[in-house]
C-alpha positions as CSV (number, residue, x, y, z in Angstrom):
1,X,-19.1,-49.1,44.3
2,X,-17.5,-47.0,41.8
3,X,-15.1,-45.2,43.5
4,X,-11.9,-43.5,42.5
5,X,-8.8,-40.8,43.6
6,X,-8.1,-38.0,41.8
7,X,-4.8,-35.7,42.2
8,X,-2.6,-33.2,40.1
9,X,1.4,-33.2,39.4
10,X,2.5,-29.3,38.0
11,X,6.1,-29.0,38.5
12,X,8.3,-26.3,37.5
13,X,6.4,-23.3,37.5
14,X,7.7,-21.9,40.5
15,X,9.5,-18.6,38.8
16,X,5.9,-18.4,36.4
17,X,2.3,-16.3,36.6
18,X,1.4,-19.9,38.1
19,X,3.3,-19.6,41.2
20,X,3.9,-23.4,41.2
21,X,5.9,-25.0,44.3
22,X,9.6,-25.0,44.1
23,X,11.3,-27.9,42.3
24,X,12.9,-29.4,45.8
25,X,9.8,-30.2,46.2
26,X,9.9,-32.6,43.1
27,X,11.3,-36.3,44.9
28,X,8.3,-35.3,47.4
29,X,5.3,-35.5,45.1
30,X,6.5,-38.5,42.8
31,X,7.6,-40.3,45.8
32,X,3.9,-39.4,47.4
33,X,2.2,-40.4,44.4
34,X,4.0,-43.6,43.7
35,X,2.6,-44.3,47.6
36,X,-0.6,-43.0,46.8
37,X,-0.8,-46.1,43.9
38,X,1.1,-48.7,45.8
39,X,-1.3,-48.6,49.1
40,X,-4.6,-47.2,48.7
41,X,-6.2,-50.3,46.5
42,X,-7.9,-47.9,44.2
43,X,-8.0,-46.3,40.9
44,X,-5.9,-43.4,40.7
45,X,-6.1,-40.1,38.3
46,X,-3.3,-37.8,38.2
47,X,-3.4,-34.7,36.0
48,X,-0.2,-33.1,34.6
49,X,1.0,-30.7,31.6
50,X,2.9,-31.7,28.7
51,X,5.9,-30.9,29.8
52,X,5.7,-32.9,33.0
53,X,4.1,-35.8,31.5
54,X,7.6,-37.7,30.8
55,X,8.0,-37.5,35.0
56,X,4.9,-39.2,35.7
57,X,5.0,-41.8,33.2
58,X,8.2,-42.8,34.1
59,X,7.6,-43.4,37.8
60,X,4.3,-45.3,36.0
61,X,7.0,-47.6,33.8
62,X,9.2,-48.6,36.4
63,X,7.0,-49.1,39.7
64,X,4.8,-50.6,38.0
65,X,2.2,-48.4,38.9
66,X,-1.1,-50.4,36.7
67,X,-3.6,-48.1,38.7
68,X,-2.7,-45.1,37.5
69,X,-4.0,-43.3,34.3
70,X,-2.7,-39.7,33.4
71,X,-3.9,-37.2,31.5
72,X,-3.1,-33.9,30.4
73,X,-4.5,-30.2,31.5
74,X,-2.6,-27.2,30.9
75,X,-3.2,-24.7,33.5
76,X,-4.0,-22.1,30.4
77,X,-6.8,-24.7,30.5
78,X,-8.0,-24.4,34.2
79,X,-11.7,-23.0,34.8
80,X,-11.7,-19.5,35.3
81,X,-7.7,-18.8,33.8
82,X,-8.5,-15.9,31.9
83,X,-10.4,-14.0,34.5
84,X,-7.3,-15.0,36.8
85,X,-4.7,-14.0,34.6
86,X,-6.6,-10.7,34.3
87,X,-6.8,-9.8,38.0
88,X,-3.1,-11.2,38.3
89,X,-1.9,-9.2,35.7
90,X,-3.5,-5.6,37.2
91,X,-2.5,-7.4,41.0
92,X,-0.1,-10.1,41.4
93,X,-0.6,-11.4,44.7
94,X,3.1,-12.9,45.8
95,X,2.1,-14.2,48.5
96,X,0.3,-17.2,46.3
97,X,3.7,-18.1,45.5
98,X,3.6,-21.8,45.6
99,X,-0.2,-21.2,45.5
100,X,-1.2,-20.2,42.3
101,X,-4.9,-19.8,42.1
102,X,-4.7,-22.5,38.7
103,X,-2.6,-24.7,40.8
104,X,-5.0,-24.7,44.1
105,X,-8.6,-24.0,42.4
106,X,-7.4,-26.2,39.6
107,X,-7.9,-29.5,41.6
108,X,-11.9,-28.4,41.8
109,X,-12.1,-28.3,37.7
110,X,-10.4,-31.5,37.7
111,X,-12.5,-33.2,40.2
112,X,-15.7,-32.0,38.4
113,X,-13.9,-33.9,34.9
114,X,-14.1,-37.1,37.2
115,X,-17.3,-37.1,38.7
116,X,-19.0,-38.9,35.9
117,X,-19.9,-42.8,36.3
118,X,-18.2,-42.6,39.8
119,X,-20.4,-43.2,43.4
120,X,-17.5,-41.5,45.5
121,X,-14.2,-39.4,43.8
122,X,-11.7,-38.2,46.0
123,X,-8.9,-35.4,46.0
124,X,-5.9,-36.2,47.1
125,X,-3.0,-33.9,47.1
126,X,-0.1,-35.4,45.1
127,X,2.2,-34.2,47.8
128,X,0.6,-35.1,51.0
129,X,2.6,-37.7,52.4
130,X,5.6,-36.0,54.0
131,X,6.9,-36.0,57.3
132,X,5.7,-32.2,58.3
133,X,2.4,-34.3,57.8
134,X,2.7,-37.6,58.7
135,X,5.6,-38.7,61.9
136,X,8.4,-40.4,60.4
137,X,7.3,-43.6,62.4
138,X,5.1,-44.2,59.8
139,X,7.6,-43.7,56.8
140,X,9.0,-46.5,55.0
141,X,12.5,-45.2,54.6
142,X,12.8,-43.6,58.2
143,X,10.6,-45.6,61.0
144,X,13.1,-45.8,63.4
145,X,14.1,-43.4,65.9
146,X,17.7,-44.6,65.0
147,X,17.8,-44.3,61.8
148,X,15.6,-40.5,61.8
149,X,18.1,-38.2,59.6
150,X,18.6,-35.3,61.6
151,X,20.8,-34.2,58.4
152,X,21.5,-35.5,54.8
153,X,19.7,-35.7,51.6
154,X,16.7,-37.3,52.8
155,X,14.3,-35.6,50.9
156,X,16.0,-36.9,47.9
157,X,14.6,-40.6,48.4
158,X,11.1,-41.5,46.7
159,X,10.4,-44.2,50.0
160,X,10.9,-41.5,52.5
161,X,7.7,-40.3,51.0
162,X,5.8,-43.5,51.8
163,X,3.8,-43.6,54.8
164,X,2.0,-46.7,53.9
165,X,2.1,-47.9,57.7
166,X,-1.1,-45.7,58.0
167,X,-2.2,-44.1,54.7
168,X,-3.4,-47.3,53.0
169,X,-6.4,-49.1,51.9
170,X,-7.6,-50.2,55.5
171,X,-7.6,-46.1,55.8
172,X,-9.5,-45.3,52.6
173,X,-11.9,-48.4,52.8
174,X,-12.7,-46.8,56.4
175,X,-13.6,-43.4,54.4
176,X,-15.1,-44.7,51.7
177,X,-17.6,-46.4,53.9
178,X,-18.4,-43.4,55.9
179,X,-19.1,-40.7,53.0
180,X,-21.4,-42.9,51.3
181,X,-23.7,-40.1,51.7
182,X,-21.5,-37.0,52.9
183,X,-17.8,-35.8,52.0
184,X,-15.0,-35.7,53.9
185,X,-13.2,-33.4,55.2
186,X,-10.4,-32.4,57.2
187,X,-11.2,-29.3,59.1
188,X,-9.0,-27.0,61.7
189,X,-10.3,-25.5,64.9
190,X,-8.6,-22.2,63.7
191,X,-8.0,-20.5,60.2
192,X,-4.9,-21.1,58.6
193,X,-5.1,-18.4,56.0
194,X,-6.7,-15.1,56.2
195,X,-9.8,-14.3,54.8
196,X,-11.0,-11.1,52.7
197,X,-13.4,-8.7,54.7
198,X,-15.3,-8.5,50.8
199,X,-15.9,-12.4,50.7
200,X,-16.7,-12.8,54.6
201,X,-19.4,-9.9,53.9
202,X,-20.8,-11.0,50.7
203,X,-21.1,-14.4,52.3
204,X,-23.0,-13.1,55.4
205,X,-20.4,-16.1,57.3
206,X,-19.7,-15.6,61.1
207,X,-16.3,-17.1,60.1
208,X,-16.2,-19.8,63.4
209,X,-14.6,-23.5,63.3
210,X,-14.1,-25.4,61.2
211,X,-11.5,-24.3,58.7
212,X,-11.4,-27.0,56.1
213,X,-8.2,-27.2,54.9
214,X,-7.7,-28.8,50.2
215,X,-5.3,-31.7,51.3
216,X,-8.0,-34.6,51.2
217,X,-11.9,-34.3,50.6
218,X,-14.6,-36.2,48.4
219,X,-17.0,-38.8,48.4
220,X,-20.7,-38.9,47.3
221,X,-20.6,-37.1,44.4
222,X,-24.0,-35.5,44.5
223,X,-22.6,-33.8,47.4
224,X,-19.4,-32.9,46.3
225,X,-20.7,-31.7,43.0
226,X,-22.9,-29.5,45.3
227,X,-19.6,-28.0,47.1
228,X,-17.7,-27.9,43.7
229,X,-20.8,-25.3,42.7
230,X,-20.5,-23.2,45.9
231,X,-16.9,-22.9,45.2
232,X,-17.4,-21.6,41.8
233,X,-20.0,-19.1,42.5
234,X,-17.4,-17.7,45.3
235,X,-14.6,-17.8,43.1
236,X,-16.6,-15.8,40.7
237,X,-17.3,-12.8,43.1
238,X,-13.9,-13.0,44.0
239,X,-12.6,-12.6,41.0
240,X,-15.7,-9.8,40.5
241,X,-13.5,-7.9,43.3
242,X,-10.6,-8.2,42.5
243,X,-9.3,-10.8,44.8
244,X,-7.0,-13.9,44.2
245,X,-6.6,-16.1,47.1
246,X,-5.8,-19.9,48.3
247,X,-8.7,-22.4,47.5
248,X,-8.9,-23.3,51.0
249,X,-10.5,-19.0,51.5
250,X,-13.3,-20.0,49.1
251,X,-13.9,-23.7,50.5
252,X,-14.8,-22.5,53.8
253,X,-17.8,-20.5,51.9
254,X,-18.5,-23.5,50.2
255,X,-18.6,-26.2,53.3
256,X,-20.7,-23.6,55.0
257,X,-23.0,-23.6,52.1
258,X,-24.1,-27.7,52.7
259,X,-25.8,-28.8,55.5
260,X,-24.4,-30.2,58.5
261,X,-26.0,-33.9,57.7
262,X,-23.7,-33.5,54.2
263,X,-20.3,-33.6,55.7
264,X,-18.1,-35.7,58.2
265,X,-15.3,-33.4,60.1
266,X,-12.1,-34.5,61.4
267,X,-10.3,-31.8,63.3
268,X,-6.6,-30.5,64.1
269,X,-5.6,-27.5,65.4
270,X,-1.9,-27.5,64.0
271,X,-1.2,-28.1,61.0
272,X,2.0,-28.4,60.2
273,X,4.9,-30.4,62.6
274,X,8.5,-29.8,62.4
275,X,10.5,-32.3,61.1
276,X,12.0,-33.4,64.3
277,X,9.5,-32.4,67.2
278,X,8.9,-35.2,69.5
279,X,5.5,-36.2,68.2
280,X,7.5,-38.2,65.3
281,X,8.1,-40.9,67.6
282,X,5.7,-40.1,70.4
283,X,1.8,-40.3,70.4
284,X,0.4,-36.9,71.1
285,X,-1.6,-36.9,74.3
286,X,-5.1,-35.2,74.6
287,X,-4.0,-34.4,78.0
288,X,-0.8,-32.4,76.9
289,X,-0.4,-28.8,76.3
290,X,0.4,-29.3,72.9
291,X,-2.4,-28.2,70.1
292,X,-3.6,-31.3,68.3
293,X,-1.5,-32.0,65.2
294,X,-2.7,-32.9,61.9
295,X,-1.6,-36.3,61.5
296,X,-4.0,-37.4,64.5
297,X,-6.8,-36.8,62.0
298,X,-5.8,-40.6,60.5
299,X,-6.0,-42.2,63.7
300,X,-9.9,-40.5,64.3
301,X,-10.8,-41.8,60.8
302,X,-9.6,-45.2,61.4
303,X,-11.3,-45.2,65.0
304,X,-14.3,-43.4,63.6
Protein backbone atom coordinates (compact mmCIF):
# COMPACT_ATOMS: atom_id res chain seq x y z
CA UNK A 1 0.00 0.00 0.00
CA UNK A 2 1.15 3.36 -0.94
CA UNK A 3 0.01 5.41 1.64
CA UNK A 4 1.02 8.81 2.92
CA UNK A 5 0.05 12.09 5.36
CA UNK A 6 -0.18 15.33 4.10
CA UNK A 7 -0.30 18.67 6.33
CA UNK A 8 0.51 22.50 6.03
CA UNK A 9 2.68 24.86 8.48
CA UNK A 10 1.73 28.92 7.56
CA UNK A 11 2.85 30.90 10.43
CA UNK A 12 2.86 34.49 10.85
CA UNK A 13 0.14 35.76 8.90
CA UNK A 14 -2.06 36.59 11.58
CA UNK A 15 -2.18 40.64 11.11
CA UNK A 16 -2.32 39.77 6.89
CA UNK A 17 -5.32 39.41 4.01
CA UNK A 18 -4.50 35.59 5.05
CA UNK A 19 -5.90 35.71 8.42
CA UNK A 20 -3.27 33.11 9.61
CA UNK A 21 -3.45 31.87 13.41
CA UNK A 22 -1.73 33.93 15.95
CA UNK A 23 2.03 33.24 16.51
CA UNK A 24 1.39 31.64 20.31
CA UNK A 25 0.16 29.19 18.49
CA UNK A 26 3.73 28.53 16.88
CA UNK A 27 5.39 25.83 19.85
CA UNK A 28 1.86 24.06 19.20
CA UNK A 29 2.13 23.16 15.46
CA UNK A 30 6.03 22.28 15.40
CA UNK A 31 5.66 20.47 18.54
CA UNK A 32 2.36 18.66 16.80
CA UNK A 33 4.16 18.02 13.72
CA UNK A 34 7.44 16.76 15.18
CA UNK A 35 4.70 14.06 16.88
CA UNK A 36 2.94 13.61 13.83
CA UNK A 37 6.63 12.19 12.32
CA UNK A 38 7.83 10.51 15.45
CA UNK A 39 4.58 8.13 15.87
CA UNK A 40 2.48 7.59 13.05
CA UNK A 41 5.08 5.17 10.99
CA UNK A 42 4.38 6.96 7.74
CA UNK A 43 5.53 9.22 5.16
CA UNK A 44 4.81 12.71 5.95
CA UNK A 45 4.29 15.99 3.67
CA UNK A 46 4.18 19.30 5.19
CA UNK A 47 3.75 22.38 3.04
CA UNK A 48 5.07 25.77 4.12
CA UNK A 49 6.11 29.39 2.52
CA UNK A 50 9.49 30.60 2.15
CA UNK A 51 9.67 32.46 4.85
CA UNK A 52 8.66 29.61 7.21
CA UNK A 53 10.75 27.10 5.63
CA UNK A 54 13.89 27.76 8.03
CA UNK A 55 11.21 26.62 11.09
CA UNK A 56 10.35 23.39 9.68
CA UNK A 57 13.58 22.38 8.57
CA UNK A 58 15.06 22.96 11.68
CA UNK A 59 12.70 20.92 13.83
CA UNK A 60 13.65 18.29 10.55
CA UNK A 61 17.62 18.76 11.45
CA UNK A 62 17.50 18.25 15.02
CA UNK A 63 14.68 15.52 15.65
CA UNK A 64 15.82 13.79 13.29
CA UNK A 65 12.69 13.77 11.61
CA UNK A 66 13.81 11.26 8.07
CA UNK A 67 10.06 10.98 7.19
CA UNK A 68 9.40 14.19 6.51
CA UNK A 69 9.75 16.06 3.08
CA UNK A 70 8.86 19.82 2.75
CA UNK A 71 7.96 21.77 0.17
CA UNK A 72 7.06 25.12 -0.69
CA UNK A 73 3.44 26.91 -1.64
CA UNK A 74 2.86 30.39 -1.20
CA UNK A 75 -0.64 31.07 -0.45
CA UNK A 76 -0.53 33.76 -3.53
CA UNK A 77 -0.32 30.21 -5.03
CA UNK A 78 -3.43 28.57 -3.47
CA UNK A 79 -6.34 27.37 -6.02
CA UNK A 80 -8.81 29.95 -6.29
CA UNK A 81 -6.43 33.09 -4.63
CA UNK A 82 -7.34 35.63 -6.98
CA UNK A 83 -11.05 35.14 -7.01
CA UNK A 84 -10.53 35.16 -3.01
CA UNK A 85 -8.54 38.17 -2.83
CA UNK A 86 -11.16 39.77 -4.99
CA UNK A 87 -14.34 39.07 -2.81
CA UNK A 88 -11.99 39.85 0.28
CA UNK A 89 -10.93 42.91 -0.91
CA UNK A 90 -14.87 44.34 -1.78
CA UNK A 91 -15.81 42.16 1.84
CA UNK A 92 -13.36 41.11 4.32
CA UNK A 93 -14.90 38.79 6.42
CA UNK A 94 -13.08 39.17 10.12
CA UNK A 95 -14.53 36.63 11.42
CA UNK A 96 -12.01 34.19 9.24
CA UNK A 97 -9.43 35.59 11.29
CA UNK A 98 -7.32 32.60 11.99
CA UNK A 99 -9.32 31.09 9.08
CA UNK A 100 -8.26 32.49 6.04
CA UNK A 101 -10.02 30.88 3.15
CA UNK A 102 -6.07 30.17 1.52
CA UNK A 103 -5.15 28.82 4.90
CA UNK A 104 -8.39 26.38 5.39
CA UNK A 105 -9.29 25.57 1.54
CA UNK A 106 -5.61 25.55 0.91
CA UNK A 107 -5.12 22.06 2.49
CA UNK A 108 -7.74 20.65 -0.46
CA UNK A 109 -5.20 22.13 -3.30
CA UNK A 110 -2.46 20.53 -1.49
CA UNK A 111 -3.99 17.20 -1.03
CA UNK A 112 -4.98 17.15 -4.76
CA UNK A 113 -0.72 17.77 -5.44
CA UNK A 114 -0.36 14.43 -3.39
CA UNK A 115 -2.74 12.20 -4.74
CA UNK A 116 -0.64 10.87 -7.51
CA UNK A 117 1.08 7.27 -7.14
CA UNK A 118 -0.57 7.06 -3.59
CA UNK A 119 -3.59 4.14 -2.67
CA UNK A 120 -4.66 6.29 0.44
CA UNK A 121 -3.31 10.29 1.36
CA UNK A 122 -4.46 11.74 4.37
CA UNK A 123 -4.86 15.37 5.91
CA UNK A 124 -3.78 15.99 8.86
CA UNK A 125 -3.88 19.31 10.55
CA UNK A 126 -0.37 20.34 11.61
CA UNK A 127 -1.76 21.56 14.81
CA UNK A 128 -4.05 18.89 16.02
CA UNK A 129 -2.52 17.43 18.80
CA UNK A 130 -3.28 19.83 21.71
CA UNK A 131 -4.88 19.33 24.92
CA UNK A 132 -8.35 21.21 24.02
CA UNK A 133 -8.22 18.05 21.61
CA UNK A 134 -6.68 15.41 23.14
CA UNK A 135 -6.76 14.90 27.51
CA UNK A 136 -3.53 15.58 28.86
CA UNK A 137 -3.41 11.90 30.03
CA UNK A 138 -2.30 11.14 26.85
CA UNK A 139 0.47 13.92 26.56
CA UNK A 140 3.96 13.18 26.80
CA UNK A 141 5.04 16.19 28.90
CA UNK A 142 1.85 16.25 31.19
CA UNK A 143 0.23 12.56 31.86
CA UNK A 144 -0.14 12.84 35.31
CA UNK A 145 -2.79 14.36 37.21
CA UNK A 146 0.19 15.73 39.48
CA UNK A 147 2.17 17.10 37.32
CA UNK A 148 -1.22 18.89 34.98
CA UNK A 149 -0.03 22.75 34.88
CA UNK A 150 -2.89 24.56 36.06
CA UNK A 151 -0.44 27.70 35.32
CA UNK A 152 3.01 28.40 33.63
CA UNK A 153 4.39 28.36 30.27
CA UNK A 154 3.24 25.07 29.20
CA UNK A 155 2.38 25.85 25.83
CA UNK A 156 5.92 26.77 25.33
CA UNK A 157 7.17 23.02 25.40
CA UNK A 158 7.29 21.04 21.92
CA UNK A 159 6.51 17.42 24.08
CA UNK A 160 3.43 18.93 25.58
CA UNK A 161 2.23 18.64 22.06
CA UNK A 162 2.84 14.89 21.84
CA UNK A 163 0.04 12.71 22.47
CA UNK A 164 1.71 9.69 21.16
CA UNK A 165 0.02 7.44 23.96
CA UNK A 166 -2.99 7.39 21.46
CA UNK A 167 -2.25 9.14 18.19
CA UNK A 168 0.23 6.65 16.79
CA UNK A 169 0.77 4.08 14.24
CA UNK A 170 -1.51 1.30 15.93
CA UNK A 171 -4.20 4.32 15.39
CA UNK A 172 -3.40 5.07 11.69
CA UNK A 173 -2.77 1.40 10.71
CA UNK A 174 -6.43 0.95 12.24
CA UNK A 175 -7.58 3.78 9.58
CA UNK A 176 -5.72 2.86 6.95
CA UNK A 177 -7.22 -0.48 6.94
CA UNK A 178 -10.76 0.70 7.20
CA UNK A 179 -10.78 3.46 4.17
CA UNK A 180 -9.39 1.09 1.86
CA UNK A 181 -12.38 1.87 -0.13
CA UNK A 182 -14.02 4.99 1.71
CA UNK A 183 -12.52 8.20 3.55
CA UNK A 184 -12.59 9.10 6.76
CA UNK A 185 -14.06 11.40 8.46
CA UNK A 186 -14.70 12.90 11.65
CA UNK A 187 -18.22 14.27 11.79
CA UNK A 188 -20.32 16.31 14.69
CA UNK A 189 -23.88 15.60 15.61
CA UNK A 190 -24.38 19.40 15.35
CA UNK A 191 -22.84 22.30 13.17
CA UNK A 192 -20.02 24.03 14.44
CA UNK A 193 -20.08 26.99 12.07
CA UNK A 194 -22.89 28.57 10.37
CA UNK A 195 -23.92 28.05 7.06
CA UNK A 196 -24.96 30.60 4.24
CA UNK A 197 -28.78 30.47 3.34
CA UNK A 198 -27.24 31.05 -0.66
CA UNK A 199 -25.12 27.73 -0.47
CA UNK A 200 -27.74 25.57 1.67
CA UNK A 201 -30.23 26.62 -1.26
CA UNK A 202 -28.12 26.18 -4.24
CA UNK A 203 -27.27 22.81 -2.71
CA UNK A 204 -30.92 21.76 -2.23
CA UNK A 205 -29.15 20.17 1.43
CA UNK A 206 -31.64 19.54 4.42
CA UNK A 207 -28.57 20.59 6.51
CA UNK A 208 -29.06 17.39 9.26
CA UNK A 209 -26.06 15.41 11.03
CA UNK A 210 -23.27 14.88 10.38
CA UNK A 211 -21.13 18.08 10.36
CA UNK A 212 -17.72 16.89 9.20
CA UNK A 213 -15.35 18.96 10.74
CA UNK A 214 -11.11 19.61 8.30
CA UNK A 215 -8.95 18.28 11.31
CA UNK A 216 -8.38 14.66 9.78
CA UNK A 217 -9.87 13.03 6.58
CA UNK A 218 -8.48 10.92 3.53
CA UNK A 219 -7.97 7.68 2.29
CA UNK A 220 -8.87 5.95 -1.07
CA UNK A 221 -8.01 8.45 -3.29
CA UNK A 222 -10.55 7.77 -6.00
CA UNK A 223 -12.93 8.86 -3.37
CA UNK A 224 -11.29 11.59 -2.01
CA UNK A 225 -10.45 12.99 -5.32
CA UNK A 226 -14.27 12.78 -5.80
CA UNK A 227 -14.87 14.97 -2.48
CA UNK A 228 -11.89 17.26 -3.43
CA UNK A 229 -14.19 18.05 -6.80
CA UNK A 230 -17.46 18.63 -4.90
CA UNK A 231 -15.52 21.03 -2.74
CA UNK A 232 -14.32 22.95 -5.63
CA UNK A 233 -17.47 23.30 -7.52
CA UNK A 234 -18.99 24.73 -4.14
CA UNK A 235 -16.23 26.93 -3.53
CA UNK A 236 -16.73 28.23 -6.97
CA UNK A 237 -20.51 29.39 -6.38
CA UNK A 238 -19.41 30.64 -3.34
CA UNK A 239 -17.09 32.74 -4.47
CA UNK A 240 -19.95 33.44 -7.60
CA UNK A 241 -21.94 35.09 -4.46
CA UNK A 242 -19.90 36.66 -2.89
CA UNK A 243 -19.27 34.58 0.07
CA UNK A 244 -15.93 33.57 1.92
CA UNK A 245 -16.34 31.03 4.58
CA UNK A 246 -14.40 28.15 6.68
CA UNK A 247 -13.69 24.99 4.57
CA UNK A 248 -15.51 22.90 6.92
CA UNK A 249 -19.14 25.23 5.25
CA UNK A 250 -18.25 23.76 1.86
CA UNK A 251 -17.21 20.16 3.00
CA UNK A 252 -20.45 19.41 4.34
CA UNK A 253 -21.84 20.06 0.57
CA UNK A 254 -19.13 17.95 -0.55
CA UNK A 255 -19.55 14.78 2.00
CA UNK A 256 -23.22 14.99 1.19
CA UNK A 257 -22.33 14.81 -2.48
CA UNK A 258 -20.78 10.89 -2.06
CA UNK A 259 -22.62 8.11 -1.20
CA UNK A 260 -23.15 6.77 2.05
CA UNK A 261 -21.09 3.36 1.09
CA UNK A 262 -18.00 6.06 0.33
CA UNK A 263 -17.44 7.28 3.80
CA UNK A 264 -16.80 5.96 7.48
CA UNK A 265 -18.13 8.57 10.29
CA UNK A 266 -16.96 8.91 13.70
CA UNK A 267 -19.01 11.27 15.75
CA UNK A 268 -18.71 14.02 18.63
CA UNK A 269 -20.88 16.40 19.68
CA UNK A 270 -18.39 18.85 21.46
CA UNK A 271 -15.69 19.79 20.01
CA UNK A 272 -13.61 21.53 21.83
CA UNK A 273 -12.65 20.67 25.92
CA UNK A 274 -11.23 23.11 28.27
CA UNK A 275 -8.02 22.71 29.29
CA UNK A 276 -8.74 21.61 32.73
CA UNK A 277 -12.38 19.94 32.73
CA UNK A 278 -12.45 16.70 34.33
CA UNK A 279 -12.54 14.58 31.20
CA UNK A 280 -8.46 15.10 31.08
CA UNK A 281 -8.04 12.54 33.56
CA UNK A 282 -11.43 10.86 33.54
CA UNK A 283 -13.07 8.71 30.79
CA UNK A 284 -16.27 10.24 29.58
CA UNK A 285 -19.21 8.07 30.24
CA UNK A 286 -22.07 7.41 27.62
CA UNK A 287 -24.26 7.49 30.57
CA UNK A 288 -23.34 11.09 31.76
CA UNK A 289 -24.91 14.28 30.96
CA UNK A 290 -22.06 15.55 29.36
CA UNK A 291 -22.17 15.86 25.22
CA UNK A 292 -19.64 13.44 23.79
CA UNK A 293 -16.21 15.18 23.35
CA UNK A 294 -14.08 14.99 20.41
CA UNK A 295 -11.25 13.12 21.69
CA UNK A 296 -13.60 9.95 22.15
CA UNK A 297 -13.57 9.72 18.37
CA UNK A 298 -9.76 7.90 18.79
CA UNK A 299 -11.03 5.46 21.08
CA UNK A 300 -14.21 4.50 18.29
CA UNK A 301 -11.55 4.24 15.52
CA UNK A 302 -9.31 2.05 17.49
CA UNK A 303 -12.45 -0.16 18.67
CA UNK A 304 -13.93 0.13 15.26
Amino acid sequence: MRVKIVTAYWMGLSDTKFQGVPNIRKQRYLGSLIAHCKNLGLPIICYTRNENLNEVQQIKDEHNLSNLEIKILELSDVKLHNKINEVRERNFNKDLCGRGPEIMWGKFDIVEKELDNCDQVFWLDCGIQHPGIFPWRYSKKYFNLEDHPVVGDWWNQLDVFNFGKIFNETLFNKIIDITKNKIILLTSTSPQVSYPIELVKHSNNLMSSPYPIGGLIGGDVKIFKKFIDSFWKMAEFSLEKEILCTEEVLMKFAYDDLNVDETINFNFTSYYINHHDEFHFNMWDINSNYPKPLYMVWHDIINN
